[in-house]
N, C-alpha and C positions, 0 to 999 in steps of 0.2 A: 504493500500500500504506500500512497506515498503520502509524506509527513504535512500535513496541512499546518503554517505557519497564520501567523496574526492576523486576523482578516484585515482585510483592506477598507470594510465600513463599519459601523455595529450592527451586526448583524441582530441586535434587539432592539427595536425603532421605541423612540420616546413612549410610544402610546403602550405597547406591549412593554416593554419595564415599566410602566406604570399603571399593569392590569389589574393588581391587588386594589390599587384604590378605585379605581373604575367597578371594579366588582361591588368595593363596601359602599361606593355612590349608587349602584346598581339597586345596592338592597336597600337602602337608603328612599329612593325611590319606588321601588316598588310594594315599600311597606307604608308609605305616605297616601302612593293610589289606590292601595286595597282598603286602605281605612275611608278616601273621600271619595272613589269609586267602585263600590264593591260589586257593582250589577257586573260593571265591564268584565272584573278579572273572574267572575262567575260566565261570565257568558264564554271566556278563551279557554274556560276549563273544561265547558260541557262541549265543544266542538272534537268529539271522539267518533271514532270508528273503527271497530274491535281494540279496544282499551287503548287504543294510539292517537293521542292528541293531536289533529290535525296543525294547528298554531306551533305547537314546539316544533311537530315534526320536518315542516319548512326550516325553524330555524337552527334543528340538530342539523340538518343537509347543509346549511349554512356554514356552517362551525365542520364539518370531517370534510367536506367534496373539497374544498381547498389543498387540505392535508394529503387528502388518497392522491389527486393530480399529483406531487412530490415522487410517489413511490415508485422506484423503478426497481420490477424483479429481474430486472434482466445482471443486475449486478452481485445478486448471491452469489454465483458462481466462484468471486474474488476471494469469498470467504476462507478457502483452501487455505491462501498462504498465510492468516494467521486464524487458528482455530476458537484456539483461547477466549479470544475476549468476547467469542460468540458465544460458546461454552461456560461462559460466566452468568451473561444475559440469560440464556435460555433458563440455567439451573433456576436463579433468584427468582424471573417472572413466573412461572409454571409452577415450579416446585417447591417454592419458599414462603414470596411473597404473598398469596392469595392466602394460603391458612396461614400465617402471623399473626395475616390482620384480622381471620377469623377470629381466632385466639385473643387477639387486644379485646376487639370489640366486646367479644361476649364475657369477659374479665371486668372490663369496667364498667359497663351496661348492667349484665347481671348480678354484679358483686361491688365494687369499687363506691360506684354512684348510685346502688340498688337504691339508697336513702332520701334520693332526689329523684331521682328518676321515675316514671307509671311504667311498668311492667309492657303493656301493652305499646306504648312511647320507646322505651327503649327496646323492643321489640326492631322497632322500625328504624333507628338508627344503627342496628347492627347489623341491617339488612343492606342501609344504605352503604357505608365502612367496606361490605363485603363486596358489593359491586366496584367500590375506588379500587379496592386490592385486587380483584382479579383482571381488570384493564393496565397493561401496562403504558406509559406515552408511546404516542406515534407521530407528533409534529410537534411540539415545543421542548424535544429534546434536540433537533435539529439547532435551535438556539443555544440550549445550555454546548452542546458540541460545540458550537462556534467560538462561546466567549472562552472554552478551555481549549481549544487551539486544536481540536480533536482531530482524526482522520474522514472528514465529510463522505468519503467513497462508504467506508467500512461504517459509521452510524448509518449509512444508507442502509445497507445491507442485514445489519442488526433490526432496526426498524420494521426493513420487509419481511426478513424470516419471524416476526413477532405478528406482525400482521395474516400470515399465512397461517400462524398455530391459531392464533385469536379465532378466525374465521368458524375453525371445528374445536377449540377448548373452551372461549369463554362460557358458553351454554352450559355444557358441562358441569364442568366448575363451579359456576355459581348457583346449580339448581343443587349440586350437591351439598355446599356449604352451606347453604340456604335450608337444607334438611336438615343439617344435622343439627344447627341451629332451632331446627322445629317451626322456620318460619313458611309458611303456605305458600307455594309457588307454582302457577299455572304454566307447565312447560309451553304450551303453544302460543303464548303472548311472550315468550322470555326467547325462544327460536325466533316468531317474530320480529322481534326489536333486533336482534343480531342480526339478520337477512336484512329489516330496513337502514340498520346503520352503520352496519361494518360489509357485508357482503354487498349490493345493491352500489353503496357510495364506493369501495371498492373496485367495481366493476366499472362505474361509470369515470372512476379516478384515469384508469387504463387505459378506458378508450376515449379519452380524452387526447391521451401521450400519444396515442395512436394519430390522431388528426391532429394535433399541432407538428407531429412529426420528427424537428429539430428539437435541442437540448435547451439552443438561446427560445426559440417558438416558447416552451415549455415555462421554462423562466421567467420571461414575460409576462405569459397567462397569469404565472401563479402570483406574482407579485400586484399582477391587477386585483386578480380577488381574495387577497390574503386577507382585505379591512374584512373580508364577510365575514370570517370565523369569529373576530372578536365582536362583533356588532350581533352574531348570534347568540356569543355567548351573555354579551350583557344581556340583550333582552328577554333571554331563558331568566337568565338572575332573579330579572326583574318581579316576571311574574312571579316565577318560584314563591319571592320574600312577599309578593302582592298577597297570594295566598295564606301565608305564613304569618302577616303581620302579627294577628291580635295575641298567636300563641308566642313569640318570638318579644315584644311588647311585654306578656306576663310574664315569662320566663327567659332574660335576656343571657341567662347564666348556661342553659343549654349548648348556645356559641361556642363558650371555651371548655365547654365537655365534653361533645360533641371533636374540636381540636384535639385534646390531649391524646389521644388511640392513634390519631392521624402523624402528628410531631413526632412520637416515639418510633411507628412504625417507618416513617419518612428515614430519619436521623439511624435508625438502626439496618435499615434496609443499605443504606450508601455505606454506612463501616462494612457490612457483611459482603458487596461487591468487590469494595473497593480495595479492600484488605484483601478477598482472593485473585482481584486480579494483580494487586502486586506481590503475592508468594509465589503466584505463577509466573513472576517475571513478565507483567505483559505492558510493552510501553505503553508511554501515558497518552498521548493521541488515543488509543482505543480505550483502554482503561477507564480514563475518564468519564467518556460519554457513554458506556458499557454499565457503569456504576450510577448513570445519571437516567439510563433507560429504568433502570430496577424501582430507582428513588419516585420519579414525577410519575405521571400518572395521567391515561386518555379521559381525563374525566368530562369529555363532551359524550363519550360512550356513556359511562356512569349512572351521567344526568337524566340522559335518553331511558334509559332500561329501569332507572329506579322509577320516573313519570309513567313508563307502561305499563311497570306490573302493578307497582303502588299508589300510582296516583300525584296530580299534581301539589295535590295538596298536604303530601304522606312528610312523615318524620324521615324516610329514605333519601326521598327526594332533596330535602333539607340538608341531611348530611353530607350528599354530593357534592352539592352547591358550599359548603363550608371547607371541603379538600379544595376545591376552587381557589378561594379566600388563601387561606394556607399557601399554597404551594408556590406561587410565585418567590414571596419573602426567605422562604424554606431552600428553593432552591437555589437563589442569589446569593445565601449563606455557602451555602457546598460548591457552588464554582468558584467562591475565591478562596475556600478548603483548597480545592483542588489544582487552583491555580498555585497556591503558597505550595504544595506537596512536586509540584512536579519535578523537581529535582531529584528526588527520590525512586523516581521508576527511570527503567532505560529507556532510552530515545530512539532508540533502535531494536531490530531482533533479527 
């Protein structure tokens, strides 16, 4: 692979390093209009067709078809010459990450905060927790990649072959954890929601690549409609907390308990990457961004799949939207970890 040095722009434009606040304006907003318009964000809720929110569902296509255009599987193939930092990714997202965060969730949910928490409430936050965790990031790792200097070809390729397991594990996965948890899950609305927002945007990511053709064609595109994904994401927010206001309003302490499962699993998720890919010897260009796929999180997936099965109004749905919140700040922390460590791993292999 070859060694990707300093970018030449920020590759994290003002508006996107300043998503965390645009999020807490988001909710901000959308907790204002649910208290002085409540018909409205009642009427974008009942706009359903087989439990899929037609209003989000425009604006989840918003938020991933930018991301899927990115993906180019034609570059797995490179993986060969270093296997490692693939081998890292894979283990954490699949086989690590997803139950840890089971394990948080239902620790502090059921136990930790049982004191504050309704049964039934934390119920739904552990449901939510468990869909952040079995999504790994697919497009704003491509950023954290950037600001750590990473190998752009090889985060590609990490990215896709996550994307291809995603397609046949997320379902899985999360109807499983979701049992064991004991929480009621309708498989054919949870295959659903993965067909419409990972396979469907996916497909149409492709053949996209297909008609623009060139690599600069592609570039282009994607940098025209990259504002969509963040313009979907707020207005997901929005409603979300529109919903949300009055119980968020009595309970504004949920927020940061709701966080704490999220922070620990974030922060422990990047030691356990990052620490194996430097026993492995694996230079930091991959390592990095390897350890930074494990960390963040596709939580436009998340949001989508918690509104289908639970509802827009669910404690699930809440939680998603709160890994949101989180993860920008979170992650801005571990790339200048990562930036301060690189001296430490070889530069080469």
């Amino acid at each position: 692979m070859t060694d990707t040095t300093a970018p030449s722009h920020d590759p994290m434009g003002r508006f996107e390093r300043l998503l965390t606040l645009w999020v807490a304006l988001a909710m901000v907003a959308g907790i204002v209009i649910g208290l002085l318009a409540p018909g409205l964000v009642q009427a974008i809720a009942a706009a359903e067709i087989a439990s899929i929110n037609l209003v989000v569902a425009v604006l989840i296509w918003a938020m991933v078809y930018p991301m899927m255009v990115g993906v180019d599987f034609g570059a797995v193939a490179g993986v060969a010459r270093q296997p490692k930092g693939l081998l890292v990714t894979l283990v954490v997202n699949w086989l690590i990450k997803p139950f840890t965060m089971a394990l948080l969730a239902v620790l502090f949910f059921e136990h930790v905060f049982a004191p504050w928490i309704a049964p039934e409430d934390a119920a739904q936050y552990i449901a939510g927790l468990i869909l952040l965790g079995a999504a790994p990031c697919t497009a704003m790792v491509f950023v954290w990649s950037q600001l750590t200097r990473g190998d752009a070809t090889y985060t590609l390729v990490q990215v896709s072959v996550n994307d291809l397991i995603m397609v046949v594990a997320f379902a899985p996965i999360v109807a499983f954890l979701l049992g064991v948890t004991e929480i009621a899950v309708p498989w054919s609305t949870l295959v659903l929601a993965t067909v419409l927002y990972v396979v469907l945007p996916l497909l149409a990511g492709l053949a996209t690549r297909r008609m623009l053709g060139s690599q600069e064609a592609i570039d282009a595109f994607t940098a025209k409609i990259k504002p969509l994904s963040m313009i979907g994401l707020i207005a997901t927010v929005a409603i979300l907390f529109g919903l949300q206001g009055e119980v968020i309003l009595a309970e504004p302490q949920v927020i940061a308990l709701i966080a704490v499962p999220i922070l620990i699993q974030s922060y422990g998720i990047f030691a356990l990457a990052y620490g194996a890919a430097y026993a492995l010897k694996v230079p930091h260009r991959i390592a990095a961004p390897c350890a930074m796929i494990g960390t963040s999180n596709f939580f436009e997936l998340a949001v989508a799949v918690a509104i289908s099965l639970f509802g827009l109004n669910s404690g699930a749905a809440l939680a998603t939207v709160v890994g949101v919140l989180v993860e920008v700040p979170v992650m801005l922390s571990l790339v200048a970890f990562a930036n301060r460590t690189r001296a430490r791993f070889p530069s080469a292999q």
